[in-house]
C-alpha positions, 0 to 999 in steps of 0.5 A, spaced: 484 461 461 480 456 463 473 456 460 471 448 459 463 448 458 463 456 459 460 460 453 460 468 453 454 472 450 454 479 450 457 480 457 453 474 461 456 467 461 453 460 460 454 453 461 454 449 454 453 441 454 453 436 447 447 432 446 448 425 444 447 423 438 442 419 440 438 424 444 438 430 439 432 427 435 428 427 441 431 434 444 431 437 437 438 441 438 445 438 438 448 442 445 444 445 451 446 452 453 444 454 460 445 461 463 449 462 470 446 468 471 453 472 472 457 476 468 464 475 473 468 469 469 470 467 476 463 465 478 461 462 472 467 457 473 465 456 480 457 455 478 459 451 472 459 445 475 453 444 478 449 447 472 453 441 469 451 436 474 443 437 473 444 438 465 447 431 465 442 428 470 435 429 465 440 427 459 440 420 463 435 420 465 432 421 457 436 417 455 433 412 460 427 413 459 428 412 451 431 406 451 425 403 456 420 405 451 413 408 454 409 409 461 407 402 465 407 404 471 405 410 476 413 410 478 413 411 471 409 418 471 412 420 476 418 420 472 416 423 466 413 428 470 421 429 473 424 429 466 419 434 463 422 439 470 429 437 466 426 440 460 423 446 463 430 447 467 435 446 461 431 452 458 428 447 451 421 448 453 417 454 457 413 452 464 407 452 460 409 449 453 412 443 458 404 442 462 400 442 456 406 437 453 406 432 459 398 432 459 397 430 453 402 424 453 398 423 460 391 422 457 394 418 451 397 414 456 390 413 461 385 413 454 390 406 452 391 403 458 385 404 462 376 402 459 372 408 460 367 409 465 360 408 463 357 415 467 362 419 465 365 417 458 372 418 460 378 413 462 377 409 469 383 412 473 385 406 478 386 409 485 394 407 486 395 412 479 391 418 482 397 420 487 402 418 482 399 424 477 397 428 483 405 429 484 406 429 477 403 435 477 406 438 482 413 437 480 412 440 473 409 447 477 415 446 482 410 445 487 413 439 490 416 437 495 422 432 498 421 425 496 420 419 501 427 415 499 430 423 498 429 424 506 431 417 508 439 418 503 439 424 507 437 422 514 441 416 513 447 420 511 446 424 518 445 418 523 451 414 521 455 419 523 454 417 531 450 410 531 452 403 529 452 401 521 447 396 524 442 401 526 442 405 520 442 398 516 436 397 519 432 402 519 434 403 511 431 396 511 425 398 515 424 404 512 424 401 503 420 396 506 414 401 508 416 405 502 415 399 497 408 398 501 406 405 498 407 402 491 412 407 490 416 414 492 412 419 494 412 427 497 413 425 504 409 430 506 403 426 503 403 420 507 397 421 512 397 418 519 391 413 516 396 410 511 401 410 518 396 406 522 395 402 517 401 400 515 402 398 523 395 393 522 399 390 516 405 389 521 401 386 528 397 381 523 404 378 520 408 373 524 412 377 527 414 377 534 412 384 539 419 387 538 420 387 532 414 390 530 416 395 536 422 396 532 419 397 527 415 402 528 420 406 532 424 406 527 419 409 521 417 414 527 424 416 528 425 418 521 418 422 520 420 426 526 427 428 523 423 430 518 419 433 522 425 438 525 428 438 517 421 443 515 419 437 510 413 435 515 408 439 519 406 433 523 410 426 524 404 421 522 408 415 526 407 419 533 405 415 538 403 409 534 408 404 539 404 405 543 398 402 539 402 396 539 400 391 546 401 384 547 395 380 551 395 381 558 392 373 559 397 370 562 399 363 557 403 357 558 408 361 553 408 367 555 411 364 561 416 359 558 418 365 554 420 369 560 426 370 561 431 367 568 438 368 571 442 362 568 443 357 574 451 356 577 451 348 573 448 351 566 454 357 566 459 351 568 457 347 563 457 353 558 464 356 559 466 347 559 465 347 552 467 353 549 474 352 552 474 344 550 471 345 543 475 352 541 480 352 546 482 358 552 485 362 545 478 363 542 476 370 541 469 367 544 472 364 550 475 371 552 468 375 550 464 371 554 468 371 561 469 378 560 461 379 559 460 375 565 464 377 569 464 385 568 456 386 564 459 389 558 456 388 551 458 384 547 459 390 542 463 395 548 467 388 550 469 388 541 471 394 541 475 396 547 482 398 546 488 397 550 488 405 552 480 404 555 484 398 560 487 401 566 489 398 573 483 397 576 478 398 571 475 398 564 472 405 561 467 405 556 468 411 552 461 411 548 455 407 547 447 408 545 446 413 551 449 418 556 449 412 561 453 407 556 460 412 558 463 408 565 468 405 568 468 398 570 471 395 575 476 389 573 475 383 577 482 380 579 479 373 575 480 376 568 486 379 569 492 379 564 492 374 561 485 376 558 486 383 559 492 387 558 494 393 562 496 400 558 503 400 559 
């Protein structure tokens, strides 16, 4: 019978974990014994492996924070305030032994780093350590809620399922960027709209052009608003903010060099002259830009069709970013085989 990490007292059944040699000290016991809260054999194996996966994590996560030394940052508190959960949840210390532990660390910590402030006589707190606190708390009493980095891992891990790894690429991207802004992982619920709006401004002020700062935005309001339908957040605080994002309506020489306009014949001439001189008609990059230009397909959609999507008289395009993106295409007799092969 298969009872690995299980242990039985009187009728109910447990998960039993060995401590590290090195972590004993520290934990003050050899092995962690936490209970499944079930007396069927059949349930404490199926259970066992969670229970196991957790125990293991505030193991790590000690053992981290061991060999790392002490408290020198407000990521720092947070941490300490995780593994102190860990504590609490693997039965070493009550909820209240486990407060009145990590607060006593928190005051040393504030009395070696920080002077004292004349009027009050206690430790000068800098403002980016307050929220860190604030949420440290709030894990310890089981209050918190999910992390910003957690609701970006599940929402990417959801979204890439139905969009382009680019995309999901770059919205990770954007999203850890604003996220290094805040100087560090916060409950999600606790971003406000001002911090929004600033991050916003910070943005309009750097050498960025309209689109990306666009982009930017968007996304960021993107992920708030699948938070928002998760039950993570009552308000999404990137709501409407694109729209805060304006370029001048002054008419400049730039902007109108910038515009775009319709190639002229010579220029698509010229274009195609050389891609065929300088790769020849057997490139892939002469092949994809007749294509484009004879059918007005993306560069993307033109990649990624297969032999089943051609037909006798027409291209289908089976998927694409929205609804509109599914058509059918009509194959002009220029770019015929040889450039598109017919299925059968």
């Amino acid at each position: 019978m298969d009872k690995k990490y299980l242990k039985q007292r009187r009728r109910g059944w447990y998960v039993r974990v060995r401590v590290p040699k090195s972590l004993e000290q520290v934990i003050g016991k050899s092995e962690i014994i936490r209970t499944l809260h079930t007396r069927s054999i059949d349930e404490a194996r199926s259970l066992r492996w969670a229970a196991i996966k957790e125990i293991k994590e505030y193991l790590d996560s000690l053992k981290e924070a061991q060999e790392k030394g002490g408290w020198n940052s407000p990521q720092d508190i947070v941490q300490g305030a995780r593994l102190s959960l860990g504590a609490i949840q693997t039965g070493q210390r009550s909820r209240k032994e486990e407060v009145s532990h990590f607060d006593a660390a928190l005051n040393a910590f504030e009395e070696d780093h920080f002077p004292d402030d004349p009027e009050t006589q206690e430790p000068s707190t800098p403002e980016e350590y307050r929220p860190a606190i604030s949420l440290a708390h709030s894990i310890i009493g089981g209050t918190s809620g999910k992390m910003v980095g957690e609701c970006l891992m599940d929402h990417l891990a959801e979204i890439e399922k139905r969009v382009r790894l680019q995309t999901v690429n770059a919205r990770k991207r954007r999203i850890n960027v604003f996220i290094h802004w805040l100087k560090y992982d916060r409950e999600i619920s606790a971003v406000t709209r001002s911090e929004a709006g600033e991050y916003v401004t910070v943005l309009m002020k750097q050498d960025r052009s309209l689109k990306t700062i666009k982009d930017t935005v968007s996304d960021l309001s993107a992920f708030f608003n699948w938070c928002l339908k998760r039950g993570f957040i009552e308000v999404n605080p990137f709501h409407g903010m694109t729209g805060t994002i304006r370029d001048t309506t002054r008419g400049t020489k730039e902007k109108k060099e910038a515009k775009r306009r319709p190639w002229e014949r010579t220029e698509i001439e010229t274009l195609l002259h050389e891609i065929k001189a300088r790769k020849g008609a057997d490139s892939p990059m002469w092949a994809l830009t007749v294509i484009a230009l004879y059918t007005g397909m993306r560069i993307n959609e033109i990649a990624e069709t297969i032999l089943a999507d051609t037909h006798q008289h027409h291209i289908h395009v089976p998927e694409g970013k929205t609804e509109s993106s599914v058509r059918d295409i009509p194959i002009h007799p220029v770019i015929r085989p040889p450039l598109i092969a017919m299925e059968g």
